[in-house]
C-alpha positions in Angstrom: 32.2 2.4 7.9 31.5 2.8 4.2 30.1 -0.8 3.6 27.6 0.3 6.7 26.5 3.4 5.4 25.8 1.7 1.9 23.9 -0.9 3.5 22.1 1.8 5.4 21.2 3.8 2.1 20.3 0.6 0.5 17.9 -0.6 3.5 16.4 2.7 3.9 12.4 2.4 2.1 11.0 4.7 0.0 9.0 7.9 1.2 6.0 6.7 -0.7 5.6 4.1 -3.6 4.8 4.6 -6.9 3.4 7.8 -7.6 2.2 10.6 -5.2 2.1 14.1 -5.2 2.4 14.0 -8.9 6.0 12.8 -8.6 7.3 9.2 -9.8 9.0 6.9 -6.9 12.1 5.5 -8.5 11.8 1.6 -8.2 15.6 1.3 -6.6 16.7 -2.3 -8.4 16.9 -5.2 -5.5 20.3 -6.7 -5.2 22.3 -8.8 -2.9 25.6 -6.5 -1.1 27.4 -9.3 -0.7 30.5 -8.9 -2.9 30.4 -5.1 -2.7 33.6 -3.4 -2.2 32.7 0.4 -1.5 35.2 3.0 -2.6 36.1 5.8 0.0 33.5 8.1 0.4 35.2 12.1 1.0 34.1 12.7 4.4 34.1 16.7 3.7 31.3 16.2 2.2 27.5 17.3 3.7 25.2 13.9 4.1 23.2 14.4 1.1 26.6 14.4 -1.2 27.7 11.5 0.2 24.8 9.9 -0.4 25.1 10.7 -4.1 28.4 8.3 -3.5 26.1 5.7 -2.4 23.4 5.8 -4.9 26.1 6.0 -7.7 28.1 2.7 -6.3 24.9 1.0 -5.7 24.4 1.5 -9.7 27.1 0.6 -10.9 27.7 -2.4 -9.0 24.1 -3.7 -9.6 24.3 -3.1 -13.3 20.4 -2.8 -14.1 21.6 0.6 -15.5 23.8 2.6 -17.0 25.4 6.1 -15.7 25.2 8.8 -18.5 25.4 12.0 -16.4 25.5 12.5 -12.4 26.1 15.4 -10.8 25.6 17.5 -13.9 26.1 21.5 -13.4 23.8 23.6 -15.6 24.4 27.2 -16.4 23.0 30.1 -17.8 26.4 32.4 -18.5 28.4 32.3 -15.8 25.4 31.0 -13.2 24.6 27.8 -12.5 20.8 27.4 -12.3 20.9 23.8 -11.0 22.2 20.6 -11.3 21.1 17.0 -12.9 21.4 14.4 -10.3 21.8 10.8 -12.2 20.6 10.6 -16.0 20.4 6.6 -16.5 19.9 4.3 -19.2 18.0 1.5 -18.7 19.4 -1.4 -19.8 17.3 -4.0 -21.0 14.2 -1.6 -22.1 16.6 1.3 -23.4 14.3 3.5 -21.2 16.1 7.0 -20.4 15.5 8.0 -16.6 16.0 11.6 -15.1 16.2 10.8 -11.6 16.9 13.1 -8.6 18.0 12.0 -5.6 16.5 12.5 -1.8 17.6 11.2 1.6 16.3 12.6 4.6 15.8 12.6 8.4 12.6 14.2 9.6 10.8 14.5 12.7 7.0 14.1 12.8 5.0 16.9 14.2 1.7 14.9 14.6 0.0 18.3 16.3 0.0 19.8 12.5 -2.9 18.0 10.6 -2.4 17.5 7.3 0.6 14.4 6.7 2.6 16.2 4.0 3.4 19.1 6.6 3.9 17.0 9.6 7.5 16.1 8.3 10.2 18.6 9.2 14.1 18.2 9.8 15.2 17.9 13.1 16.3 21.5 13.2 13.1 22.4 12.0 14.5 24.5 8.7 13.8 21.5 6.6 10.5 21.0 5.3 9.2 18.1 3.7 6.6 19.5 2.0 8.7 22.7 0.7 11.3 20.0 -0.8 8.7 18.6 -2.4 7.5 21.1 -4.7 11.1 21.9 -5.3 11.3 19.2 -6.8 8.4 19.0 -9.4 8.4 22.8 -9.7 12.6 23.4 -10.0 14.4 20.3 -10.4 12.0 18.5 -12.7 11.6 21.5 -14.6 14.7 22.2 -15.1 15.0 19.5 -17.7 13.3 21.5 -20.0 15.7 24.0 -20.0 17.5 25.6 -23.6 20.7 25.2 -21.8 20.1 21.5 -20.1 19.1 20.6 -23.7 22.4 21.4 -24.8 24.2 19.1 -22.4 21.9 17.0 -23.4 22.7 17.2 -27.2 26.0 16.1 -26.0 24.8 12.8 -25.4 22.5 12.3 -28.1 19.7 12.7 -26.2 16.3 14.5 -26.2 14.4 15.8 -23.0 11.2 14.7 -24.3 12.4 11.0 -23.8 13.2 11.2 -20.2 10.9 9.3 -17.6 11.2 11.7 -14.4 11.3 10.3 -11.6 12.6 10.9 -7.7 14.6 8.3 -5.3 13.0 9.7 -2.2 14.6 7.6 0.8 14.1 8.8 4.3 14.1 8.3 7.9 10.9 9.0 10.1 10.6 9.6 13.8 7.2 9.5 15.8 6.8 12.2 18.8 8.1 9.6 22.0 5.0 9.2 23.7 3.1 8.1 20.2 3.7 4.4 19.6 1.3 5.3 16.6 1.2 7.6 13.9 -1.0 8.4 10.9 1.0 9.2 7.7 -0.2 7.5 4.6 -0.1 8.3 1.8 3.2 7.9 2.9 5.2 5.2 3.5 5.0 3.9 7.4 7.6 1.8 7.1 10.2 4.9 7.4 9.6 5.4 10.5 12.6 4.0 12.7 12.7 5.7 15.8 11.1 8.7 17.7 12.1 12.1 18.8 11.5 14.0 22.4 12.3 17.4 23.7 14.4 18.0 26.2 13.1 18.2 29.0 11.4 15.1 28.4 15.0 13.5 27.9 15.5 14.9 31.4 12.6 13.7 33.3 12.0 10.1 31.7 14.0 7.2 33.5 17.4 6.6 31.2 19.4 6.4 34.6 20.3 2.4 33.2 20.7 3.1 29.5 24.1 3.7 27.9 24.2 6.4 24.4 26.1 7.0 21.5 25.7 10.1 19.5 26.5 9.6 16.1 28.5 11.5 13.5 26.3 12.9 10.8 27.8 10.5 8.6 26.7 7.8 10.9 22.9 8.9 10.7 22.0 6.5 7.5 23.3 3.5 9.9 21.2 1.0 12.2 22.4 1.1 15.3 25.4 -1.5 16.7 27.5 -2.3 19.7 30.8 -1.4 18.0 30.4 2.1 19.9 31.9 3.9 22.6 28.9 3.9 24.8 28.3 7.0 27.5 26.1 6.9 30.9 23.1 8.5 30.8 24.7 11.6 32.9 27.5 12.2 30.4 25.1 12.1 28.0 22.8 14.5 29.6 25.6 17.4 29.4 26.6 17.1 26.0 23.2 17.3 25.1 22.7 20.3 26.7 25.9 21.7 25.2 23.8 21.2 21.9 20.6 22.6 22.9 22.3 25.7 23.8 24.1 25.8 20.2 20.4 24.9 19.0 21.8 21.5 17.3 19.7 18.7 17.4 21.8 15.3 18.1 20.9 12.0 16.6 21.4 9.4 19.6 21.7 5.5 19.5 20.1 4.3 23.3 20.9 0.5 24.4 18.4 -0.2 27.1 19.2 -2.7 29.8 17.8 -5.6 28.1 19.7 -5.1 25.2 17.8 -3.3 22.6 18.9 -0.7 20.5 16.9 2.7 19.8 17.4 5.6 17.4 16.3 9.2 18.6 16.7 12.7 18.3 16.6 15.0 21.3 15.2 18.4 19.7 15.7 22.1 21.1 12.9 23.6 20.2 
């Protein structure tokens, strides 16, 4: 499971290259898995944690740079007012990077016009564009914090020397009955599957196709046999069970001839 989820993080592209939106893409280093022994990632953890696991392994094994803070609380008193993702040193050039870390799943709502508020969670409480000036406006800022300075001091470093920049992986999905979507400046490539309502899951013909639905955990993965496949029907009801909860499922489809799908059935 853990070597598939890395491989999933890892294989997952950018939300947009280079620079965009004012923010920096962090250029992930290429590198070949094989050899890679994944430590246990704690499974009590939400997605985004774990993926924290990932990014940090991924680092280390890969050895372009060096770890000098990750997960880094910073307080004012007795509140913390955020936290430094990764600081990394960069080791050929000596370059210092502050790098925050992003991995999402979002739905795109191609009946809103501008790009950069067509992306939405599946649940519809996370928006793309909202994380994004969170980022530049809290998270980036943050650096330049009195008290982040003095965690900083710690490691003889100097905020004014940090390149900022964000790892912004995520996973796109196109309404069902749009083979094509317009999304640039963003990155097309992240789009990997497609979403539907409901009651378009019950009317369209799945009679033949066999589902999974994956653990959140799972999400990051591509799709595989190794599963416990379900009929169309059994599906059907536990999706419904989740539409009543208003929980949108991620579910793997293998059609009849073989091919495997990623969607999300949404209750809204």
């Amino acid at each position: 499971m853990y070597i598939k989820q890395v491989e999933g993080f890892y294989n997952t592209p950018p939300l947009w290259r280079a620079i965009q939106f004012g923010i920096q893409q962090f250029e992930f280093p290429e590198m070949d898995l094989k050899g890679l022994h994944p430590v246990d990632i704690p499974e009590n953890l939400r997605l985004g944690h774990q993926m924290e696991y990932v990014f940090e392994q991924l680092i280390r094994f890969d050895g372009t740079y060096g770890i000098m803070l990750m997960n880094q609380a910073v307080r004012s008193g007795k509140k913390t007012i955020g936290e430094i993702d990764f600081i990394l040193n960069q080791s050929v050039s000596n370059i210092v990077h502050h790098v925050e870390l992003t991995y999402k799943f979002y739905v795109i709502d191609s009946s809103i016009s501008e790009p950069i508020h067509r992306l939405m969670g599946p649940n519809r409480r996370d928006m793309f564009f909202t994380k994004m000036e969170k980022i530049k406006n809290e998270q980036f800022a943050l650096i330049n914090r009195p008290e982040t300075q003095s965690i900083l001091d710690e490691i003889g470093l100097n905020s004014n020397v940090l390149h900022q920049s964000c790892c912004f992986k995520a996973q796109l999905f196109r309404p069902f009955d749009e083979p094509i979507v317009h999304i640039r400046p963003l990155n097309p490539s992240c789009v990997v599957g497609y979403w539907m309502r409901f009651e378009n899951f019950e009317k369209v013909d799945y009679g033949k196709n066999l589902f999974y639905i994956p653990f959140k955990k799972e999400w990051p993965i591509q799709p595989h046999e190794n599963v416990t496949w379900m009929s169309y029907t059994e599906t059907l009801m536990e999706v419904n069970l989740r539409m009543i909860q208003k929980n949108t499922p991620m579910l793997w489809m293998k059609k009849t001839s073989g091919t495997l799908e990623k969607l999300f059935v949404v209750w809204w």
